[in-house]
C-alpha positions in Angstrom: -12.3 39.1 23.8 -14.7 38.1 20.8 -14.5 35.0 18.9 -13.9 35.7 15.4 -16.9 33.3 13.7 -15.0 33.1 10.4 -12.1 32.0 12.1 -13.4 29.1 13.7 -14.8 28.3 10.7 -11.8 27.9 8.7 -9.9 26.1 11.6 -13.2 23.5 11.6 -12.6 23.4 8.1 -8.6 22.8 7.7 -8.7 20.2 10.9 -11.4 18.2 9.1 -9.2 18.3 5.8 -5.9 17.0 7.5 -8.0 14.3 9.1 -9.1 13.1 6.1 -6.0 13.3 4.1 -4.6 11.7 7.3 -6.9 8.7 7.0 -6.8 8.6 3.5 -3.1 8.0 3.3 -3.3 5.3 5.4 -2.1 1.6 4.1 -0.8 3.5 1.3 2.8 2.4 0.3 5.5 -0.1 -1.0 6.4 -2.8 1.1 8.7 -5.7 0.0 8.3 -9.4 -0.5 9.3 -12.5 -1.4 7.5 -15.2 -3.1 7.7 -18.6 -1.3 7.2 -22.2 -2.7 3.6 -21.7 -3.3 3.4 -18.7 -5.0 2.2 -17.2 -2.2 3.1 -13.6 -0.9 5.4 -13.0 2.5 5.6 -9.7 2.8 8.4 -8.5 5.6 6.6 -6.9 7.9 3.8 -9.5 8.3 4.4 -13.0 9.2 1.2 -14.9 7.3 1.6 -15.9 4.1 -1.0 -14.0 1.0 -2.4 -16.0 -1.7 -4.8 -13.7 -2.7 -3.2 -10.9 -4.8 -2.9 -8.7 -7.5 -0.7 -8.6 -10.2 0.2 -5.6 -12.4 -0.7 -5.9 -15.9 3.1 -5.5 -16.9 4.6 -7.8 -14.9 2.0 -10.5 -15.3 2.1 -10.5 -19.3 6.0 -9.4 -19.3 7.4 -12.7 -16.7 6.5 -14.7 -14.4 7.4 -15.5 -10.4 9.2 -17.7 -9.2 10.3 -19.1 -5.7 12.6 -16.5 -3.9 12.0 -13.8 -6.1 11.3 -10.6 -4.6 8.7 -7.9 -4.9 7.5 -5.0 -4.1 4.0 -4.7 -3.3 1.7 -1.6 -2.9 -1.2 -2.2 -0.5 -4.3 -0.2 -1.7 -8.0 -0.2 0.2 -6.8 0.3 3.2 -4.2 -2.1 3.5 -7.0 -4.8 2.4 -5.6 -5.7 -1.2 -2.1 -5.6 -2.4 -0.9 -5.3 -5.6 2.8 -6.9 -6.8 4.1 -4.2 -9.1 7.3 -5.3 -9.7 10.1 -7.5 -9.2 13.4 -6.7 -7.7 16.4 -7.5 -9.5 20.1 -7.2 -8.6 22.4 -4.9 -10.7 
């Protein structure tokens, strides 16, 4: 049986696009936090402690964190940075 060229082409082609959307999506995502006595970030799901983050221009001109307060976080550059975008509030 003979190999369709064009085929294999566009299979190279659509396994190399899910890989990268694959990798791309990776360390994308909310994660939740809380904010301890230092200001510094715990998220969850890892057990050290973050000082160095972002803040989102809303929340950093509209209120500020406390102790305790909780947050969601959206980690960007592969998981390397992470961004506080809001603060979670009961109803």
């Amino acid at each position: 049986m003979t190999r369709d060229p064009f085929k294999e082409v566009a299979k190279d082609l659509y396994n190399s696009n899910r890989q990268h959307a694959s990798r791309t999506m990776q360390g994308l995502g909310g994660e939740l936090g809380t904010m301890n006595e230092r200001l510094d970030l715990k998220l969850d799901n890892f057990k050290e402690p973050i000082s160095d983050y972002l803040l989102a221009e809303q929340l950093s001109q509209s209120s500020s964190l406390s102790k305790g307060d909780r947050v969601v976080v959206l980690l960007v550059n592969g998981g390397q940075d992470h961004v506080i975008i809001s603060k979670v509030v009961a109803r």
